[in-house]
MARVOMI-864969 format. One line per 3 residues: number of its first residue (from 1); their letters; for each residue x, y, z of C-alpha. Coordinates in steps of 0.001 Angstrom, whole numbers, plus 500000, padded with zeros to 6 digits. Example, Ala and Ser with C-alpha at 12.3 -4.5 7.8 and 13.67 -1.06 7.14 Angstrom:
% MARVOMI-864969
1> AS> 512300:495500:507800 ~ 513670:498940:507140
***
This chain:
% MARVOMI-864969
1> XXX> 458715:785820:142974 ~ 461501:784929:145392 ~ 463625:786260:148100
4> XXX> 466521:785498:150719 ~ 465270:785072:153928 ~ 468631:786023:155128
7> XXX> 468545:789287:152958 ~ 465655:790845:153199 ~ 467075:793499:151101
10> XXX> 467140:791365:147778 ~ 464085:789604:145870 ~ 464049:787709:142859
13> XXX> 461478:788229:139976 ~ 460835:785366:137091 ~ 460546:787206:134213
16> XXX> 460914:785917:130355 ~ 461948:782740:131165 ~ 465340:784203:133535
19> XXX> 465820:785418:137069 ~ 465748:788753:137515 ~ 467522:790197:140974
22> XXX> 465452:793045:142654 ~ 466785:795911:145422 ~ 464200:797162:147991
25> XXX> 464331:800901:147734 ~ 465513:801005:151416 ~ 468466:798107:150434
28> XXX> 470933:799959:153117 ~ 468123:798991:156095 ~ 466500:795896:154755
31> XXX> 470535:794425:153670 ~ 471499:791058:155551 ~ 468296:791467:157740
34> XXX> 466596:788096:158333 ~ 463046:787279:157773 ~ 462794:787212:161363
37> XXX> 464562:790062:162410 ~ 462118:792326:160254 ~ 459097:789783:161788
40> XXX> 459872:790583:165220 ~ 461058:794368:164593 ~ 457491:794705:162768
43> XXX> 455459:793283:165811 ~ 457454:795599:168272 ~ 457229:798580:165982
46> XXX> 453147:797701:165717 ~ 453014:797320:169236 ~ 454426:800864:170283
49> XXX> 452085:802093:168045 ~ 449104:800140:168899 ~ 446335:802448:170451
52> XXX> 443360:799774:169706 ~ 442488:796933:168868 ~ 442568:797934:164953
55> XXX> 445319:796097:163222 ~ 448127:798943:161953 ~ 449124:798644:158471
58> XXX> 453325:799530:158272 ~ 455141:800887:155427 ~ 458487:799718:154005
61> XXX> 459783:802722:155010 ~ 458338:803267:158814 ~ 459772:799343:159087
64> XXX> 463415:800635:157639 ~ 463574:803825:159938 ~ 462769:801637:162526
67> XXX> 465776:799053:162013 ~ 468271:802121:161105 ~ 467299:803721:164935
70> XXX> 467476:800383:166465 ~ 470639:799881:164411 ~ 472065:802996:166132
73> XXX> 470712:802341:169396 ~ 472521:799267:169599 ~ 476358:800981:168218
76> XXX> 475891:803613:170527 ~ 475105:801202:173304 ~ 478219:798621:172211
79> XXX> 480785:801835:172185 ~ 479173:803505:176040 ~ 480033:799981:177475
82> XXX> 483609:799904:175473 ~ 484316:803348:175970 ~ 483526:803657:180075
85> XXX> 484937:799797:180193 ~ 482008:798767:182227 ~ 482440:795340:184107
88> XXX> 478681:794889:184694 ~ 475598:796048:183598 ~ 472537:795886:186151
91> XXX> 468640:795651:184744 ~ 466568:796109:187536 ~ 462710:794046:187062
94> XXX> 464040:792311:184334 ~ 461046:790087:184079 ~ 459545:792902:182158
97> XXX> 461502:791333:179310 ~ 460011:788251:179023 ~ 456539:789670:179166
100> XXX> 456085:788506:175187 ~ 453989:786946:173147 ~ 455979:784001:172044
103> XXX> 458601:781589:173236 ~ 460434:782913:169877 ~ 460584:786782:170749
106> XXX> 461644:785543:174727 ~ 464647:783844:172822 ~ 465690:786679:171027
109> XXX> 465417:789364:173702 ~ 467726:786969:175901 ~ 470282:786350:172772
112> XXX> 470497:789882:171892 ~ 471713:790242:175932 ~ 473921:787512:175407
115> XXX> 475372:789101:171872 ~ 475851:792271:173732 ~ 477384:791106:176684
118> XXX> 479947:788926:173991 ~ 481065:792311:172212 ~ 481194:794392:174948
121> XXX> 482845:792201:177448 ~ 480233:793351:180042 ~ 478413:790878:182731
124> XXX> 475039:791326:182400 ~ 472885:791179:186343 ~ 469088:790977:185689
127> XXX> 467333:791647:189207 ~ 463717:790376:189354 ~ 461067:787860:190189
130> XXX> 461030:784346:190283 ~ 460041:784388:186645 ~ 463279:784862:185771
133> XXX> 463743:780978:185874 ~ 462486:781071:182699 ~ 465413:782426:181293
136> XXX> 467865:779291:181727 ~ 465230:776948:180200 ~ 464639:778952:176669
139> XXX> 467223:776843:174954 ~ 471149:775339:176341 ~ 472941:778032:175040
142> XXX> 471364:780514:177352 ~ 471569:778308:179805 ~ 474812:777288:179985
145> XXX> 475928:781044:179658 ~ 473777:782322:182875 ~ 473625:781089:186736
148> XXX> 471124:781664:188929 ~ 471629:783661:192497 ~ 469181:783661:194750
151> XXX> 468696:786342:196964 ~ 466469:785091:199717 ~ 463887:787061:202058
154> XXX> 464798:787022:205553 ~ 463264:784147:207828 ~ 461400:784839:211123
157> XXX> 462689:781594:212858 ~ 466726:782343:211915 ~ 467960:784716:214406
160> XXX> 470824:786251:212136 ~ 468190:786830:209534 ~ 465902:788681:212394
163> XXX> 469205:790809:213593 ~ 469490:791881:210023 ~ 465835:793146:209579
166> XXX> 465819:795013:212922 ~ 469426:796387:211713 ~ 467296:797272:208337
169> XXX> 464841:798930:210389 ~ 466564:800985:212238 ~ 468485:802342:209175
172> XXX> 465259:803165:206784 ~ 463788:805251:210603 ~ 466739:807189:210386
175> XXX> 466191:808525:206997 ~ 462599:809069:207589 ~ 462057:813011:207186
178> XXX> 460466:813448:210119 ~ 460781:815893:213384 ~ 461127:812876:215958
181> XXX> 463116:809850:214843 ~ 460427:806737:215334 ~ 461340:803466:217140
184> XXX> 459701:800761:214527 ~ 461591:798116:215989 ~ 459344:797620:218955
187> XXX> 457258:796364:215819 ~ 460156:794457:213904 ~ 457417:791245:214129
190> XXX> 454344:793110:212687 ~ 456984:794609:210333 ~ 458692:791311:209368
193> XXX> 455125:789377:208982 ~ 453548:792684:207022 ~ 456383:792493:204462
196> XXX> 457256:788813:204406 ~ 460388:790077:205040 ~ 460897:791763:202114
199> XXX> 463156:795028:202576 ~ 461252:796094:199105 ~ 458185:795686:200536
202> XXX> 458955:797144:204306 ~ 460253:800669:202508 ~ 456971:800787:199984
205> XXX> 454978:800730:203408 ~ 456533:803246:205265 ~ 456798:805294:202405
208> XXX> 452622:804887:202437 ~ 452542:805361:206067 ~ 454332:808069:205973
211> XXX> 451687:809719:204092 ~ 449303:809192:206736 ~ 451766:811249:209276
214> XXX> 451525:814105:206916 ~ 448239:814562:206696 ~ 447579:814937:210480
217> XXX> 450459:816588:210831 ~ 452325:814351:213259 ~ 455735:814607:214531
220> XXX> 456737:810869:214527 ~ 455559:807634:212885 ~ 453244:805668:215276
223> XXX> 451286:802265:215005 ~ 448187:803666:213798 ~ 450131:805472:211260
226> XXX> 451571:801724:210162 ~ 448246:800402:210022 ~ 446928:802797:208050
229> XXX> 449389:802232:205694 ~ 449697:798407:205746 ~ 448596:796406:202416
232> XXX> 445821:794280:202975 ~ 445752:790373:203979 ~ 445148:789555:200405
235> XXX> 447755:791315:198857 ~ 449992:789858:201827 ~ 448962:786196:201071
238> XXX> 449652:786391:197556 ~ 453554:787561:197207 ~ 453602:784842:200176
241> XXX> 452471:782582:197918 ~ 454574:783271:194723 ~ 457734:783679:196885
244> XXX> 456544:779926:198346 ~ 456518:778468:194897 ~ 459281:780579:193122
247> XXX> 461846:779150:196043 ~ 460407:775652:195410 ~ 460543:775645:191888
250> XXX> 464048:776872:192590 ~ 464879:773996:194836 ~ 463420:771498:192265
253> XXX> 465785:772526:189494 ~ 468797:772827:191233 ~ 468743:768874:192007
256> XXX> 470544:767034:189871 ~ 471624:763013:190475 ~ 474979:762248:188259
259> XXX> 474505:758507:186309 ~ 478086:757972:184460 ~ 478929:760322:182568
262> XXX> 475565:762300:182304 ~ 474324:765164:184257 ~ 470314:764969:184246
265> XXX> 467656:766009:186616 ~ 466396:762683:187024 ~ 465153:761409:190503
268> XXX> 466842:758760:192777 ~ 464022:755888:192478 ~ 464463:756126:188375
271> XXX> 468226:755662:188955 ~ 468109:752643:191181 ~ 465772:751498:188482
274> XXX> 467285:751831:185462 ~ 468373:748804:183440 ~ 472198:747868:182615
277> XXX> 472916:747303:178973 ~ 474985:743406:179050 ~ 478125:744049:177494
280> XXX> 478964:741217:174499 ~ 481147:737432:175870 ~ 484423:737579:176239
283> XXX> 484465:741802:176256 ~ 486246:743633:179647 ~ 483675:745737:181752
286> XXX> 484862:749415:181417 ~ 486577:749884:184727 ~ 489648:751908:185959
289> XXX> 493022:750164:185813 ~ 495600:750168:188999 ~ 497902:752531:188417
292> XXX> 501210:753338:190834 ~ 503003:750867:193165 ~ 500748:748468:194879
295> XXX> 500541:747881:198580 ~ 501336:744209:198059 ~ 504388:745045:195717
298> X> 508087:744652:196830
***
């Protein structure tokens, strides 16, 4: 027995000495479908399934339903971004998409973005972490189609960036539904050190202080009402932390040193010590050539 693993639509049985061709009963779902594609639409299918640990036998045809709706999924989402001539598409937590098992199925959720951002003509924005670093290093193709912007937190020792969060402040108090309007920015520096300055963060914890003011009824938002609400030291600590390294890790691949023609990441002391190849007797050293009148010319 045989098959295409570019059609997984078509098999091929040996019988009486000749080749027989075979169609899978679902042909229309399973034709020009890669080995792969029904892999990885298999595993995903499985895993929206999955209510234990007991492995879930599929069918032929659950696996063909499934590739028809995805099938349609993806036309209807091609001919929304055609039709309403979108000029980008924004994913917010995007780092939800590389949370797979698999360098392989990372690679193909970031190539079906970049095959649907080719048809459609659409930028594609992913917001998230700092784990979205991992999407420029899955393979060049990727990479060279995608930059990386990154949107720092505000600092506590740039004044602009403390102008900004007290501006911030003052903005999310406004919108507070409260009967008295609070002044939080008497508190912009337990604010700005409680959410590592982090708008995200700041509106997540007046949102849970807030809750606090309901309960006793209060007219305003007050200190105790921010404490109460505060996340703890070790919560604190830790997105300090993984901002800390994310911006590092950030820093460290954006340096590149340029030897020649060649772009690579390498570090200064390996350039300085990197050996010359000696070019054969009697053969010019590749160097640029004068060109244009010369100084020295009449």
């Amino acid at each position: 027995m045989r098959y295409d693993p570019f059609d997984m639509g078509t098999a091929y049985a040996y019988v009486k000495g000749q080749w027989i061709r075979c169609i899978s009963q679902y042909y229309k779902s399973f034709q020009n479908r890669s080995e792969r594609e029904v892999k990885l639409a298999t595993v995903e299918l499985r895993r929206t399934r999955q209510k234990s640990s007991k492995r879930i036998n599929l069918t032929a045809k659950e696996r063909a339903a499934y590739l028809e709706e995805a099938e349609a999924k993806e036309a209807i989402m091609e001919k929304v971004f055609r039709y309403r001539q979108l000029r980008c598409f924004l994913v917010d937590e995007a780092q939800h998409l590389l949370m797979m098992s698999g360098g392989h199925q990372m690679l193909h959720q970031m190539n079906w973005i970049k095959s649907i951002a080719n048809l459609t003509g659409t930028v594609h924005i992913l917001f998230g972490t700092y784990e979205l670093l991992n999407c420029s290093t899955l393979n060049g193709q990727v990479g060279r189609r995608s930059e990386d912007i990154h949107l720092t937190p505000y600092q506590l020792d740039e004044a602009e960036d403390v102008t900004e969060f007290i501006r911030v402040i003052r903005t999310l108090q406004k919108h507070l539904p409260l009967e008295e309007e609070p002044y939080l920015e008497n508190y912009y520096e337990y604010l700005f050190s409680g959410s590592v300055g982090c708008v995200g963060i700041l509106k997540n914890w007046l949102t849970r202080s807030l809750r606090f003011a309901y309960e006793e009824d209060a007219a305003t938002l007050t200190i105790k009402h921010l404490e109460q609400g505060a996340f703890s030291q070790g919560r604190i600590n830790q997105i300090f932390q993984e901002s800390e390294q994310g911006q590092l890790r950030l820093k460290q691949e954006s340096n590149y040193y340029f030897i020649g023609n060649l772009t690579t990441s390498v570090t200064p002391d390996v350039v300085q010590g990197a050996s010359l190849k000696k070019g054969r007797v009697g053969k010019r050293k590749p160097k640029r050539d004068p060109v244009g009148t010369q100084d020295n010319e009449s």
